[in-house]
C-alpha positions in Angstrom: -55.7 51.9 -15.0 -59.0 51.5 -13.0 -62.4 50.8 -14.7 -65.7 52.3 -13.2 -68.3 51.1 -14.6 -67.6 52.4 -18.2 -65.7 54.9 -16.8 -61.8 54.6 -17.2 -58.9 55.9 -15.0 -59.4 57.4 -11.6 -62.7 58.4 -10.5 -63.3 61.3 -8.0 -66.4 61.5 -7.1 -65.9 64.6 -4.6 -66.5 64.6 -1.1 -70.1 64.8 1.2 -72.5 62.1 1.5 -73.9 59.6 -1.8 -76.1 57.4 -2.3 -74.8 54.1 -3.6 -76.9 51.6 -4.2 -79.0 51.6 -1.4 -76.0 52.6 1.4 -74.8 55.6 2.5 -71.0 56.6 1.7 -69.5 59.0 3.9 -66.1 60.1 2.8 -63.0 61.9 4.2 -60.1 62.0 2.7 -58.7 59.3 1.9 -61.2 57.9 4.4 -64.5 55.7 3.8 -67.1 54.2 5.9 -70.1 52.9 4.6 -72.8 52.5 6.5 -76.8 52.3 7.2 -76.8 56.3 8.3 -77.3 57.7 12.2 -80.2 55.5 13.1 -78.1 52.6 11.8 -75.2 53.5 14.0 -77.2 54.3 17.4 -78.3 50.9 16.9 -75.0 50.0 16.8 -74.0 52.0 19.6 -77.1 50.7 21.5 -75.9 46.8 20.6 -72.6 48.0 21.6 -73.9 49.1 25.3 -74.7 45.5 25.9 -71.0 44.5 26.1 -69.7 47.6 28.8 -69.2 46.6 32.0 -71.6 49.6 33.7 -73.8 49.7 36.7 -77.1 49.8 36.0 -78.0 53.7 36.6 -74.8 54.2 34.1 -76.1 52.3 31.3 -79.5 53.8 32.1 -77.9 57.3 31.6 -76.3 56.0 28.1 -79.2 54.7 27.0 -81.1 58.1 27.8 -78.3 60.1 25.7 -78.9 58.1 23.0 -82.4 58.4 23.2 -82.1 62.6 22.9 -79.4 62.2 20.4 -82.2 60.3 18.1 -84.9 62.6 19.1 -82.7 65.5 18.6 -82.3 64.3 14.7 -81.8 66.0 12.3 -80.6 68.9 13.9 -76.8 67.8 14.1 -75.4 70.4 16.7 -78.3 69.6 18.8 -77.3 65.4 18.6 -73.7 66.5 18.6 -74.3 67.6 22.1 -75.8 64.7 23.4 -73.8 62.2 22.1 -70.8 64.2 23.6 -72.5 64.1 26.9 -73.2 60.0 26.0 -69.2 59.7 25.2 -68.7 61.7 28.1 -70.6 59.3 30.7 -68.4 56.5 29.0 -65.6 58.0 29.8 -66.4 59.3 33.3 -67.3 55.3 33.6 -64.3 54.2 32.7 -65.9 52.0 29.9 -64.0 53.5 26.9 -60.5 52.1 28.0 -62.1 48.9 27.8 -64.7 49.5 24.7 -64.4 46.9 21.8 -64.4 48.7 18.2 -67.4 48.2 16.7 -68.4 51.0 19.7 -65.3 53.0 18.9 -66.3 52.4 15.3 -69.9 53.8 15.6 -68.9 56.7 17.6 -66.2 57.7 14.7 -69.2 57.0 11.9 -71.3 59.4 14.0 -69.0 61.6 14.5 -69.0 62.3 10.7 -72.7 62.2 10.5 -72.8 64.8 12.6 -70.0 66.7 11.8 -67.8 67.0 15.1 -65.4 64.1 16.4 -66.9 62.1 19.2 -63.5 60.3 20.1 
């Protein structure tokens, strides 16, 4: 049996976003990721950037996408497209076959955030 605070047995909380204790909780399925929220993971994906192997005028480009996809906030279809179009220059780059996971991590957490897979 499971204890939850002074709650016993299982505990379902339902699905969509909670606040716990100062963190985000984004859940799906059996699924969870918890995490700072978007700006926290364009950070991410902006720390991530830093470790691609892309030319100058490529990584200017991704940093641009990112840029809109933040200004674009919090209208998620709007950011949806831009971060497509960011994943999309990664691609086109040839920098996701090579991306390390906390990249491939932040695009799946932003993906959720904003309601359509990235990756």
């Amino acid at each position: 049996m499971n204890t939850f605070g002074n709650v016993n047995g299982p505990v379902n909380t339902g699905s969509g976003n909670q606040f716990v204790a100062g963190r985000d909780q984004y859940v799906a399925g059996r699924d969870q990721t918890i995490g700072g929220g978007t700006a926290v993971e364009l950070n991410r994906l902006r720390e991530a950037l830093d470790e691609l192997r892309l030319t100058g005028a490529e990584r200017k480009a991704a940093e641009a996408r990112l840029d809109e996809a933040e200004k674009a906030l919090p209208d998620k279809a709007a950011a949806a497209s831009h971060l497509q179009r960011f994943v999309a220059g990664l691609r086109d780059a040839g920098a996701l076959a090579t991306a390390g996971t906390a990249l491939l991590t932040s695009l799946r957490a932003l993906g959720a955030l904003v309601g359509l897979p990235l990756i």
